[in-house]
N, C-alpha and C positions, 0 to 999 in steps of 0.2 A: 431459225426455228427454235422455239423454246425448248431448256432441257427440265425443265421445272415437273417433278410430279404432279399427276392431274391430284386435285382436290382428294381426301379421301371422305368418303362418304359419313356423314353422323350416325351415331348410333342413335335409336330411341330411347328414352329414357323407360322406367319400367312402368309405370302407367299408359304408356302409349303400346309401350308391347301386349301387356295384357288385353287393353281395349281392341288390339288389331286381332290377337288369339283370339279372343272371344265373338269374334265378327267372322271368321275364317269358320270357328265349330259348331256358330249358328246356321252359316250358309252351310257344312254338312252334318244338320240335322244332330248332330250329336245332342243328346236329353239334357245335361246341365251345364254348355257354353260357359258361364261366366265363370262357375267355380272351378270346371275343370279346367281352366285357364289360370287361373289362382294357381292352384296347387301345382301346375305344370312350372308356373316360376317359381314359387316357394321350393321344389325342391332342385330346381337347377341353384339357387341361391341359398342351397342348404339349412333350411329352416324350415319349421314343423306347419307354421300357415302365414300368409299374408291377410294380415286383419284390415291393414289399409294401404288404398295403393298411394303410392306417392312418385315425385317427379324424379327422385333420384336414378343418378345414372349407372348403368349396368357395361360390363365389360362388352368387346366387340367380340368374344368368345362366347362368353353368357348370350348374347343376344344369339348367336349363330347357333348353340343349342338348342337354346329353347325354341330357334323353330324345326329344328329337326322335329325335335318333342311335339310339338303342335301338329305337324305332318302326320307324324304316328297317330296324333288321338283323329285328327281328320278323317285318316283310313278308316276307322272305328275299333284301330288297337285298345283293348281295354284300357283305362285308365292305372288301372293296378298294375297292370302288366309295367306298364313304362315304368312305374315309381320302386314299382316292386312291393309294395306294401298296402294292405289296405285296415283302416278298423273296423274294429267288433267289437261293442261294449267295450269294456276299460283297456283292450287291447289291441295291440298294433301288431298283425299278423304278416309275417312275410309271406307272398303268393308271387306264382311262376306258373309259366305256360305248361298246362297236360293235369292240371291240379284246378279243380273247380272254386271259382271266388267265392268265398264267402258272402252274403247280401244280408244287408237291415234286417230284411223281414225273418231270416233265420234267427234272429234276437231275441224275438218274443218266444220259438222253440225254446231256446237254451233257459229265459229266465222261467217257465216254468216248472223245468229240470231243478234250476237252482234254488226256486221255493222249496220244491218237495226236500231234496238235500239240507237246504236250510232249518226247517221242519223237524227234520230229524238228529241235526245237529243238536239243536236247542235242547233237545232231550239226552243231550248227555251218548248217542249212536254215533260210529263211523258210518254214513250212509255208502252203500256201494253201487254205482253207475256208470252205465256201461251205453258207450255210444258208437253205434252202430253209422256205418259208412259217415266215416268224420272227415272226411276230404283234409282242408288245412288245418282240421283240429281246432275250430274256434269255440263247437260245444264242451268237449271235453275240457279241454282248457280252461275256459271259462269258469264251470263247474268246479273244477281243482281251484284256481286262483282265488273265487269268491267265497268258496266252501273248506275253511281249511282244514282238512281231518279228513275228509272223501276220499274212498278209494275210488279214481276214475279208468277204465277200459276204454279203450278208444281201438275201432277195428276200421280197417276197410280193404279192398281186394287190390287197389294200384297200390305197387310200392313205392310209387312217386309221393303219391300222399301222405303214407306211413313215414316216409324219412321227414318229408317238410313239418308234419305234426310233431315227430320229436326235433325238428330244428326252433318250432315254433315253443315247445314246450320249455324247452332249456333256454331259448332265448327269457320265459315267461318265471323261469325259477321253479318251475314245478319238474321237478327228478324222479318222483315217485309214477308217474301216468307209465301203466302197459298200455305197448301198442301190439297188436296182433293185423299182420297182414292176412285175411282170410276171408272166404266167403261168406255171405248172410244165409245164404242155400245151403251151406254145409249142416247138416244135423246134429254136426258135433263142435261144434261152433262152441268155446270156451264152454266146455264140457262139465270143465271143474267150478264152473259156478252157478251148474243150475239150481236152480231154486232159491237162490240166496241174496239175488241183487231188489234194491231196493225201488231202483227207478232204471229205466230202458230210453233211450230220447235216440231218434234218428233224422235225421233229413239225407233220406234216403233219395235214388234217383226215381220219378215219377212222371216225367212228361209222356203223354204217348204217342206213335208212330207219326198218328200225324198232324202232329201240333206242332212243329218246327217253330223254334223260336224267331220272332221276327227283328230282335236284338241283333246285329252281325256283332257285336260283343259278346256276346252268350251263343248263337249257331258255330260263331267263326271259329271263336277260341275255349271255348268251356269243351271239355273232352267228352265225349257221345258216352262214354261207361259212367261218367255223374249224370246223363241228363234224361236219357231213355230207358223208363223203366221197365219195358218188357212186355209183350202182350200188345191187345188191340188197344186195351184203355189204360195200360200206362203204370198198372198197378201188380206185374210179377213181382217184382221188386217188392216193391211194400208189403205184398203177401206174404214173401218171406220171411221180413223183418218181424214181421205180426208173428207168425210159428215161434221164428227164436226168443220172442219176448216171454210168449206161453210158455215156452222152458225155462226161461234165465229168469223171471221174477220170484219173489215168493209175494203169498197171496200177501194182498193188500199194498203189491209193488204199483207203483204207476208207472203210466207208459203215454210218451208224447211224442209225436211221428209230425213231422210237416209232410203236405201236398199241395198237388193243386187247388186253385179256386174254385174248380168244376168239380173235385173230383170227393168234396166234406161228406153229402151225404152215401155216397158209395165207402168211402173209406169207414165211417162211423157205423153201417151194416155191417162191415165184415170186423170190426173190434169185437163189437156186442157178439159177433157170431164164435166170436174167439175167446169169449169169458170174462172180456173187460165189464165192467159196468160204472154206471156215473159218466157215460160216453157222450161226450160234448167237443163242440169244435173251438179252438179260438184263432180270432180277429189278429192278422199283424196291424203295423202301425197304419197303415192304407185304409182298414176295415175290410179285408178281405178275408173269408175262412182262409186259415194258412194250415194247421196244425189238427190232429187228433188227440183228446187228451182221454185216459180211462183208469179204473184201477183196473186187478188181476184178481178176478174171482173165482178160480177152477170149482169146477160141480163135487 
């Protein structure tokens, strides 16, 4: 009888693992198979992307993670979740489970926070803005890092989200952002700055009751206090947010709120109903209404 070790298996090399990932997350349906396959090895292989695959060979360690990692994204664990990190505009946010991901589409919210900011940079102002339920803090942040001189408020009700925003802030260099854990429903909701902020940006939680994401990335893992905005039609939530704006602006402040795709022209009655004017909706990158945009015109 032979004592000789049986053969030990080859590794793949890394073009063959990625091509077999990405055949694995297309048969479960996962939205973007190839890159999320990418990125699964770039960061097992500690590097920011994989621009080309090549035939080089990878450790039998490497390989044996990356398909844990693969297994995860199969399940339809978020992406970010595994890596822990996702971008926003020029920033790389760290994100954790109970903490709402950040998405694209809240991009086009934040920049046109940062025109109005911008805007009044130019003129020689500290513009003051204040973002209303900021989960990982990508608006805020954002706004501080591309606007330098802005005083930014960044609020929201989980304290999970409040610490990762100043985790994400100080990772970003920005020292100066107040965060305030508190509610939008509260009427005294940063008290000492009514009247005086210059711009209000929220992407506030707004799906309603029964609109269940059909994402198990977003139903499974996004926490139900960022997603369900209250009410029949999804919009408790944002009503609030509208109230605290009507206190926290001064006139001629703007105010930009994301929503639903269903939900522009109902959100854009109830602005106008609230004093804004010049109330129009904008398109994220999709072409979808995403956002409310208005000034503050009290009577």
């Amino acid at each position: 009888m032979s004592t000789e070790p049986p053969p030990s298996r080859p590794v793949p090399d890394l073009r063959a693992l990625v091509e077999g990932a990405t055949r694995i997350l297309d048969q479960a349906a996962v939205p973007s198979p190839a890159s999320d396959a990418r990125a699964l090895a770039a960061f097992v292989l500690g590097v920011e992307r994989l621009p080309v695959l090549s035939d080089s060979p990878v450790s039998a360690g490497q390989a044996a993670r990356y398909a844990g990692l693969v297994e995860r994204r199969r399940l339809r664990e978020p992406l970010q979740h595994i890596v822990g990190s996702t971008g926003f505009r020029y920033l790389t946010l760290a994100v954790e489970p109970g903490v709402f991901v950040p998405r694209p589409e809240t991009e086009v919210v934040a920049q046109v926070a940062i025109d109005e900011a911008d805007r009044l940079a130019a003129l020689g102002l500290s513009p003051t803005v204040v973002d209303l339920c900021c989960g990982a803090g990508g608006i805020a942040i954002s706004v501080a890092t591309e606007v330098p001189g802005s005083l930014v408020t960044a609020v929201d009700l989980s304290p999970a989200a409040i610490a990762l925003t100043r985790r994400n802030a100080l990772a970003a260099g920005v020292g100066a952002l107040r965060l305030e854990q508190d509610d939008v429903r509260d009427p005294l909701l940063l008290a000492d700055l009514d009247g005086t902020v210059d711009v209000v940006v929220s992407n506030p939680p707004y799906i309603p009751p029964d609109a269940v994401p059909v994402e198990p990335e977003v139903r499974d893992h996004d926490p139900d206090l960022a997603l369900y905005g209250g009410g029949l039609d999804g919009l408790d939530i944002p009503r609030a947010v509208i109230t605290a704006a009507t206190r926290l602006l001064k006139p001629g402040g703007l105010f930009v709120m994301e929503h639903a795709e269903v939900q522009d022209a109902a959100v854009r009655e109830l602005a106008a109903a609230a004093s804004f004017t010049q109330v129009r909706t904008v398109d994220d990158l999709t072409g979808r209404p995403r956002a409310v945009v208005g000034r503050f015109q009290p009577n």
